[in-house]
matplotlib code that plots the C-alpha trace (Angstrom):
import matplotlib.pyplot as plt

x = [0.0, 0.6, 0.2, -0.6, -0.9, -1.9, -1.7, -4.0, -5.2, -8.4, -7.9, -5.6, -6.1, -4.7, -5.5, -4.4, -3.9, -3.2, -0.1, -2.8, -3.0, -6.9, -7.8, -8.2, -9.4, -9.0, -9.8, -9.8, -9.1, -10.4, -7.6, -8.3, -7.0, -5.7, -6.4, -4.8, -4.5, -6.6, -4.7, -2.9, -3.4, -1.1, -1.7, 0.6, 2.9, 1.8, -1.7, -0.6, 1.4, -1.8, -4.0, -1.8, -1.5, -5.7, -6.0, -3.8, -4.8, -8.6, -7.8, -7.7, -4.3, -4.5, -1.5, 2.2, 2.7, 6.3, 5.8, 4.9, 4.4, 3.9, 2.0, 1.1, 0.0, 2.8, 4.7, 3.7, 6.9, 7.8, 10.3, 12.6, 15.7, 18.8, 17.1, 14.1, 11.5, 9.0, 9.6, 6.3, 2.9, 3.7, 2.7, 0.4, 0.2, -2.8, -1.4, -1.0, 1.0, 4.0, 2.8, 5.3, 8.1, 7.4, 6.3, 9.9, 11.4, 10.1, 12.9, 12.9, 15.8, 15.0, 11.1, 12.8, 15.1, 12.6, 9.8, 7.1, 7.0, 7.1, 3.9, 3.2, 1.7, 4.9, 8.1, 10.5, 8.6, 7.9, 11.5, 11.9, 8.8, 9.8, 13.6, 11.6, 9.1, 10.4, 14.0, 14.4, 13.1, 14.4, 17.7, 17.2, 15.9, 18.0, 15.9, 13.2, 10.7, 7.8, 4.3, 4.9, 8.4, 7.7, 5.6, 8.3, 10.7, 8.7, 8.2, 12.2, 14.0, 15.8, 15.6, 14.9, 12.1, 11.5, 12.0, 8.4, 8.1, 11.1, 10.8, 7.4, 9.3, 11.0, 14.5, 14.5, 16.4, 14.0, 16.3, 19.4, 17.4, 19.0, 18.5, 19.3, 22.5, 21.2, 17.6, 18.2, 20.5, 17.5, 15.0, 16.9, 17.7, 20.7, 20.9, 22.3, 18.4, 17.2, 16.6, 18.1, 16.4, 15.5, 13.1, 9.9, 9.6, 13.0, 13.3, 13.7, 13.9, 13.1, 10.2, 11.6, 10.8, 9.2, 7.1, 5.9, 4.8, 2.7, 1.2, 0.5, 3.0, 6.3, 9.7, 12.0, 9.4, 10.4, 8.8, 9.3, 9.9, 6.8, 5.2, 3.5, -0.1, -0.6, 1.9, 1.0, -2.4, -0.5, 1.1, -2.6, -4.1, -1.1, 0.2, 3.7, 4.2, 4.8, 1.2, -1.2, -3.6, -6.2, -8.1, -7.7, -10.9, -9.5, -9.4, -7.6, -7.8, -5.1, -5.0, -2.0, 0.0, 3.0, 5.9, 8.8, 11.1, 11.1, 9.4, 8.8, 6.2, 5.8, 4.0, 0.8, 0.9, 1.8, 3.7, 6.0, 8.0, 9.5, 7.9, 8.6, 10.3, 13.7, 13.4, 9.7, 8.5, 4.9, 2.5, 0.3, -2.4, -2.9, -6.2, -6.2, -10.0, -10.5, -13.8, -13.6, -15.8, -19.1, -18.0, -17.7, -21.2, -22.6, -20.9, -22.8, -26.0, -26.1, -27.4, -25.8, -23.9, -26.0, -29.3, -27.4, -26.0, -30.1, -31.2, -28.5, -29.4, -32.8, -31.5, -31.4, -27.2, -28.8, -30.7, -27.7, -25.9, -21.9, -19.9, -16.0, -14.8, -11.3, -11.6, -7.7, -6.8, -6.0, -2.6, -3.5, -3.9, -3.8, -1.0, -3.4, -3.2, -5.2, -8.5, -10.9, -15.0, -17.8, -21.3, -22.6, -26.3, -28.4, -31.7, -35.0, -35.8, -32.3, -32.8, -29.9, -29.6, -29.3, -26.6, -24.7, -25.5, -23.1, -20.7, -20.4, -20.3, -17.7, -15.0, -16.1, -15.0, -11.8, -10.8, -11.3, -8.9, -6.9, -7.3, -6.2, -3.2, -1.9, -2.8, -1.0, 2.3, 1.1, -1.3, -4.3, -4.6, -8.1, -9.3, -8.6, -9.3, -10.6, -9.9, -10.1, -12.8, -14.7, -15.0, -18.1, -20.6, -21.5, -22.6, -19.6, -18.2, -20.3, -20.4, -16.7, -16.8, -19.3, -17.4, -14.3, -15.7, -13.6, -14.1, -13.6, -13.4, -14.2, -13.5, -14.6, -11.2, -11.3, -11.9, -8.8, -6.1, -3.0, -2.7, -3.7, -0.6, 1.4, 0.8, 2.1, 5.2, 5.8, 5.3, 7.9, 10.5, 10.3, 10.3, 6.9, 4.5, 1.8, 0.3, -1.6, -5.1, -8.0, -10.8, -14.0, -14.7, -17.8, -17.8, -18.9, -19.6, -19.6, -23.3, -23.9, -24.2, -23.7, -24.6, -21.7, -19.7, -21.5, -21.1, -17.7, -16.8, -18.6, -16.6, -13.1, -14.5, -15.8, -12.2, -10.8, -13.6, -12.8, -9.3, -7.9, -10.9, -10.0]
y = [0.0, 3.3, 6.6, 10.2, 13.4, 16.4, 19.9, 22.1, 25.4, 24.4, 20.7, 18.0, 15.1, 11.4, 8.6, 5.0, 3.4, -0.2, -1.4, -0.3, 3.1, 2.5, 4.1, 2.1, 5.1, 9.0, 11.1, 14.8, 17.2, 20.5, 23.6, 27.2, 30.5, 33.7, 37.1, 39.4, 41.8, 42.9, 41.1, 38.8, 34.9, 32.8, 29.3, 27.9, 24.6, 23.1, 23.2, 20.9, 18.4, 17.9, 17.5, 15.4, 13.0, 12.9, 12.5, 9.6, 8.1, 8.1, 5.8, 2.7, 1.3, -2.5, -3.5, -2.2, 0.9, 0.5, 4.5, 7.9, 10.7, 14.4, 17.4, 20.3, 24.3, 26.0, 29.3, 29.5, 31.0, 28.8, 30.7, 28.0, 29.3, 27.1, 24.6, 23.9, 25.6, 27.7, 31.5, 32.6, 31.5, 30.7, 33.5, 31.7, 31.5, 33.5, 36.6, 40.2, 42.0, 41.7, 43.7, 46.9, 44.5, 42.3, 45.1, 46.4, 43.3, 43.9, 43.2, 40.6, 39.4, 38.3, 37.2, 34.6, 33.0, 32.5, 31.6, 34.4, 38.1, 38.6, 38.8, 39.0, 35.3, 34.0, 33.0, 35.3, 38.9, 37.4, 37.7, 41.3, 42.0, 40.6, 42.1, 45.4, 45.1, 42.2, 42.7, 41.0, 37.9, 38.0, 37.6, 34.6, 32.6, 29.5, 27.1, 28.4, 25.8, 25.5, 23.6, 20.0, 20.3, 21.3, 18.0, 15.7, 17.5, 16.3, 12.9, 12.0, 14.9, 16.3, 20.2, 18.8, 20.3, 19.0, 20.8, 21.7, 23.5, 24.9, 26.1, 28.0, 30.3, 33.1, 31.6, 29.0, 28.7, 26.9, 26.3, 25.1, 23.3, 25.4, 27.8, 31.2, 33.7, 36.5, 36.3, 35.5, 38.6, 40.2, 38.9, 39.0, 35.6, 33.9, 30.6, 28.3, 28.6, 27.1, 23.4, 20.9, 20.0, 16.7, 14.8, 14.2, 10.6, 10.4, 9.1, 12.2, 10.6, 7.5, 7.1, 8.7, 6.7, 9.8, 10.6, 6.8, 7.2, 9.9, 8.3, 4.6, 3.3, 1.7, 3.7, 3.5, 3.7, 5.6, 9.4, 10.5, 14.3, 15.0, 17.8, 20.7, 20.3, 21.7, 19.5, 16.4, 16.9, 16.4, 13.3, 12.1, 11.8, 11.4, 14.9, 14.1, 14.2, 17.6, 18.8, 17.1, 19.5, 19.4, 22.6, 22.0, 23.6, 24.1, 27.2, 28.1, 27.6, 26.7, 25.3, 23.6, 22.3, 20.5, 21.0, 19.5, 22.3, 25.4, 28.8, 31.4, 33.4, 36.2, 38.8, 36.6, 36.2, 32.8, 30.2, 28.7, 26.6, 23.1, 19.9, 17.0, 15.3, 15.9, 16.8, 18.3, 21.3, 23.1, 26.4, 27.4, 29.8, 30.4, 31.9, 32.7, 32.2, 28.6, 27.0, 29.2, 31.6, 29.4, 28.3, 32.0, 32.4, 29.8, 31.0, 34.2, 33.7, 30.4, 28.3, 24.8, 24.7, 21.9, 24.0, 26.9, 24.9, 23.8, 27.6, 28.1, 25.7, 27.0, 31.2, 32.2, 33.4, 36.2, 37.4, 37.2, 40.2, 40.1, 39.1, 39.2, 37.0, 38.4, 37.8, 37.6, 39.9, 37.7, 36.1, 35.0, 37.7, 40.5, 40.5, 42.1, 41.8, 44.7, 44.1, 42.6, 40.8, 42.9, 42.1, 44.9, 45.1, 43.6, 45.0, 44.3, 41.3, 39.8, 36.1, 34.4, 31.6, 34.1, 35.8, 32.3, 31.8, 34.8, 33.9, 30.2, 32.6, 34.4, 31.1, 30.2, 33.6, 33.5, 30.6, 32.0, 34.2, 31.5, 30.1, 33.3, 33.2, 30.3, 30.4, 33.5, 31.3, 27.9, 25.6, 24.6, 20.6, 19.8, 18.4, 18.8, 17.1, 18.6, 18.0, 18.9, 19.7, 21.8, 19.5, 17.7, 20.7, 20.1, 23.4, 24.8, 22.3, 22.3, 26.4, 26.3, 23.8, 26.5, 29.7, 27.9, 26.5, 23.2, 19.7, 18.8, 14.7, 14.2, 10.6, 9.4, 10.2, 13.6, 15.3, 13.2, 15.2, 16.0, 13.2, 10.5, 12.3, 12.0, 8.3, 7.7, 9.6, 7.1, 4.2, 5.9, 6.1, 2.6, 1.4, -0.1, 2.6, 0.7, 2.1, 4.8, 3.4, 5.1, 5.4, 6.1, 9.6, 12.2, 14.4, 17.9, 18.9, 23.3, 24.2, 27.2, 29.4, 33.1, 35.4, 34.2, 36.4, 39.2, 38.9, 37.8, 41.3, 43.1, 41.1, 42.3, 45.7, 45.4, 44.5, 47.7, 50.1, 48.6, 47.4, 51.3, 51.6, 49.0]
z = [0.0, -0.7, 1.6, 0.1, 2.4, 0.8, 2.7, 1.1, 2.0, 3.3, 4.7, 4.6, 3.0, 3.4, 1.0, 1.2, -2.2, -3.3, -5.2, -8.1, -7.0, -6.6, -3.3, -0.4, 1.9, 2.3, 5.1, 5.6, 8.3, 7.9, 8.1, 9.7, 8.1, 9.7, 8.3, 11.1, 8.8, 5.5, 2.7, 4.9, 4.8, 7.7, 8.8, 11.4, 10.4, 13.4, 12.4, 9.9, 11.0, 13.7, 10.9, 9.3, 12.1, 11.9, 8.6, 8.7, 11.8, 10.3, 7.5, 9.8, 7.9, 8.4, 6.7, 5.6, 3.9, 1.8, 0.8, 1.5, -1.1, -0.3, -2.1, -0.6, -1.1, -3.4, -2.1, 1.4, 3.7, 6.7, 8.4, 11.0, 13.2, 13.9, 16.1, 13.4, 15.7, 13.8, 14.0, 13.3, 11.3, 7.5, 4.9, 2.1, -1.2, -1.3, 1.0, -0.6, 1.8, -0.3, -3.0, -2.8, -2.4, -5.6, -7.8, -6.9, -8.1, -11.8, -14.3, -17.7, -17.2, -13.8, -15.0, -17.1, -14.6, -12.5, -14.6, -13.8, -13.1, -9.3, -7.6, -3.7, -3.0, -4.7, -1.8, -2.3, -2.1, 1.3, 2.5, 0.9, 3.5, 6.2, 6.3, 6.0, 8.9, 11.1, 10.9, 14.1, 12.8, 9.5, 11.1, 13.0, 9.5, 9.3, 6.9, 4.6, 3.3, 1.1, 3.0, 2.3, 2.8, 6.9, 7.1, 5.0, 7.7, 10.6, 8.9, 8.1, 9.6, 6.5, 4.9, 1.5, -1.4, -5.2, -8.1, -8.4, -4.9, -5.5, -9.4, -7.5, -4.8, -7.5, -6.1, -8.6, -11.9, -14.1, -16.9, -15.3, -12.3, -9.4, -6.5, -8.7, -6.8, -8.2, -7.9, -3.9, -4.0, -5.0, -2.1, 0.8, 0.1, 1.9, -0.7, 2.2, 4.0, 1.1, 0.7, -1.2, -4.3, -5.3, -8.3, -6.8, -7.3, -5.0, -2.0, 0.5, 3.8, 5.6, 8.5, 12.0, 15.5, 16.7, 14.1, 13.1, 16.6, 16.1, 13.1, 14.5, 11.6, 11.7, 11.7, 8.9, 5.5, 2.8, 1.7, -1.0, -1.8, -3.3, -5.3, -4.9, -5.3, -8.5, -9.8, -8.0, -9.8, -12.8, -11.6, -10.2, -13.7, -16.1, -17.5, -17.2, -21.1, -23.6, -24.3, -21.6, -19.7, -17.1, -14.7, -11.2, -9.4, -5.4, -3.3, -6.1, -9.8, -12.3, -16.3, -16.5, -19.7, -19.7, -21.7, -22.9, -22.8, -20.8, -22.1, -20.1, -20.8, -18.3, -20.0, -20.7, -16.2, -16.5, -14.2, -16.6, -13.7, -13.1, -12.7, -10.3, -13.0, -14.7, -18.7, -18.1, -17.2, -17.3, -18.2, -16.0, -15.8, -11.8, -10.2, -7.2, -6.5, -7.9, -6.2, -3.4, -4.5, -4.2, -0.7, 0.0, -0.8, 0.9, 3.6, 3.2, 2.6, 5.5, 2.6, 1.7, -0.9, -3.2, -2.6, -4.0, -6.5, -7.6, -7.4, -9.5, -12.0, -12.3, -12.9, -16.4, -16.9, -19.1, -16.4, -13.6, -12.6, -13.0, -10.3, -10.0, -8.2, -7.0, -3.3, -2.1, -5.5, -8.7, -10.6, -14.2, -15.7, -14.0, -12.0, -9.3, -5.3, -4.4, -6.5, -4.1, -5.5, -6.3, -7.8, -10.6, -11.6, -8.7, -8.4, -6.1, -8.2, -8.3, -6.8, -4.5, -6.8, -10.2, -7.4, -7.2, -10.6, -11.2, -9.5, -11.3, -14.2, -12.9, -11.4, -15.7, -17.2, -14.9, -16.8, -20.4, -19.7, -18.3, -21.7, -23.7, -21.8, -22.3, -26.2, -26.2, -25.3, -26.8, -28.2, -25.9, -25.9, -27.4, -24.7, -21.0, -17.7, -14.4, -10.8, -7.5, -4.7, -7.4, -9.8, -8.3, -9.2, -12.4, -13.4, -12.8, -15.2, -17.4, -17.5, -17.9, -20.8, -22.6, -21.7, -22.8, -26.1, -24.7, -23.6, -20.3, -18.8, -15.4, -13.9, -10.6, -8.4, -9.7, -6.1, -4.7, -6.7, -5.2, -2.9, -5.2, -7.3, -3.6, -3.4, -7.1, -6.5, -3.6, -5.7, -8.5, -5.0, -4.3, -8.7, -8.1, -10.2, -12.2, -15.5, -15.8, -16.1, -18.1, -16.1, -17.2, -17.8, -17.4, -20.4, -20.5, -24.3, -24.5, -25.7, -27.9, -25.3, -27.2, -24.3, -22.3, -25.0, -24.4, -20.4, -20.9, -22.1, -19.9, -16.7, -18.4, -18.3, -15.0, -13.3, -15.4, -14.1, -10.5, -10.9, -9.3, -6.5, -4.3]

ax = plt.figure().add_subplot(projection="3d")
ax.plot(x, y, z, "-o")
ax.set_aspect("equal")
plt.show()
């Protein structure tokens, strides 16, 4: 058997797999998020290793596990000193306070070491802040690592990331596959708190007494290094060859291609980074506000999400008013950590379902211009699948599949994600990955749906009427 842990922004997730990679069992532990600030976004690593622990405790493991595989939320901060203690809550992917600090790291030549243009949620900006207003802190950093990385560290004890984390932080040479000199000159960066990078299918560590303990499993199994979640998606459902793409529908949203041969392409505000294997690399189009936007809602309004989801259904998109759905400011493309939601045109007849109706519309319109992104750098496969916690509304699907004028496959494990991905790496580590199978898919055919053309445009003009207000 196989064991995945995924550390995701809003949960982590455990799933036990047989030598198949068919799941045996998952379990979930739901996550917390700070905001002690307006733009800020913290979690504390302890918060996951505890879930962890849960999440892996819940899945009832009856016999041996000969590998664990990591994946985890990309960019986060977690600051340790000299001793490995934590100095202070990690800074998220999805945190803005950086935003003076990466706008002042805007430079081509730079961009296309690293990959992307510098934005905020992105690793290294963090540092920049952090030397400016916690000095005190900044010089007690000894080890800087990415989420999954803090976990693997209390699962085998070593300072280790894979080449996906790392090509995600703005410290990482994505041509030559190394920690970049000049662009940790340029963050406040010393280069020996970084980890050591490894392929994500290698083995990164083995089991530790203390922490088999903790986890009611045996000391001394292998963990692999892992990926970082939007990459471990990739390894889930097979796009680990030049041209393969899926959507991943999380907290956040991503359309992912990968490539045989790094591009950069930071102009279009995309992620053009390293993946978990050697000889491959990806495009990515990265929202910030994947799913999250109709659990945001629901949250609102008190109402369950599948009755909003049916009131939905039943509202007339012509009829909706336009929602943007920028709640923690957006990456592709805009470049834009200061632009906040909004809804435009509700009146005394507008309906809760045609308001969540809008905002399906919205996560759907985010993605088209995902899509005119990446074809701005590259072909767009002909077909794509979709994953993650989103996936399983099939409205939004099926709304994404019309706005984008693209097929979309859904097949049964498409939730499960990033740690089905962690549990393959640990098969690679250990030489016993089986095939990729092909499961049976849900397909999502776009319908001639001309309005959404029409509201399309008038959502690009919305974020530039707002885009200096907020």
């Amino acid at each position: 058997m196989f064991l995945g842990i995924d550390v995701g922004t809003s949960s982590v997730k455990a799933v036990l797999c047989d030598a198949a990679l068919r799941t045996l069992s998952e379990a979930s532990v739901p996550l917390g998020i700070a905001h002690p600030h307006p733009a800020w976004a913290e979690q504390h690593p302890d918060s996951w290793w505890q879930a962890a622990v849960q999440a892996v405790r819940a899945l009832r493991i009856s016999g041996p596990v000969r590998a664990i595989g990591l994946s985890g939320q990309m960019h986060g901060a977690v600051l340790l000193d000299a001793s490995g203690d934590v100095l202070r809550p990690a800074i998220l992917w999805n945190d803005g306070r950086a935003a003076t600090d990466s706008a002042e790291l805007s430079d081509p030549v730079l961009e296309r070491i690293a990959g992307v243009r510098a934005m905020p949620g992105l690793t290294a900006p963090k540092l920049l802040w952090l030397r400016r207003h916690e000095p005190e802190l900044h010089a007690r950093i000894a080890h800087v690592l990415l989420p999954k990385d803090f976990i693997g560290h209390r699962l085998h004890g070593r300072i280790v990331t894979d080449r996906s984390d790392a090509g995600g932080t703005w410290w990482f040479d994505q041509a030559r596959g190394t920690w970049s000199d000049r662009l940790c000159a340029a963050t406040a960066t010393d280069p020996a708190w970084l980890p050591e990078v490894l392929a994500g299918d290698a083995v990164a560590g083995t089991l530790t007494s203390d922490a088999a303990q903790a986890l009611g499993l045996p000391a001394g199994i292998p963990v692999a290094a892992g990926a970082g979640d939007a990459v471990a998606g990739a390894v889930a459902i097979g796009a680990v060859s030049d041209g393969v793409g899926f959507i991943s529908l999380g907290t956040s949203g991503q359309l992912f291609v990968a490539t045989g041969a790094y591009a950069a392409a930071p102009a279009q505000g995309l992620h053009s980074f390293a993946h978990a294997y050697p000889g491959l690399w990806y495009q990515m189009a990265a929202m910030l506000n994947g799913a999250r936007p109709m659990a945001w809602f629901s949250e609102m309004t008190g109402a369950p999400l599948p009755v909003l989801l049916a009131e939905a259904a039943e509202a007339d998109s012509r009829d909706a008013p336009l929602c943007l759905p920028y709640l923690t400011g957006e990456r592709t493309p805009h470049g834009d950590a200061q632009i906040r939601g909004a809804f435009s045109g509700i009146g005394n007849g507008t309906t809760r379902g045609q308001m969540m109706r809008a905002v399906i519309d919205a996560i759907a319109y985010s993605f088209a211009d995902a899509k005119a992104a990446v074809e701005a750098a590259r072909p767009l496969p002909a077909r794509l699948r979709v994953i993650g916690g989103g996936a399983r509304a099939d409205l939004l699907v099926q709304t994404i599949a019309d706005v984008m004028c693209v097929p979309l496959d859904r097949t049964p494990d498409a939730a499960v994600g990033p740690a089905l991905g962690a549990a393959r790496l640990a098969a690679r580590a250990v030489g016993s990955e089986p095939p990729y199978e092909t499961p049976e898919a849900q397909h999502f055919t776009p319908r001639d749906t001309p309005w959404h053309a029409e509201r399309l445009a008038k959502f690009r003009a919305l974020y530039q009427a707002l885009k200096g207000l907020t």
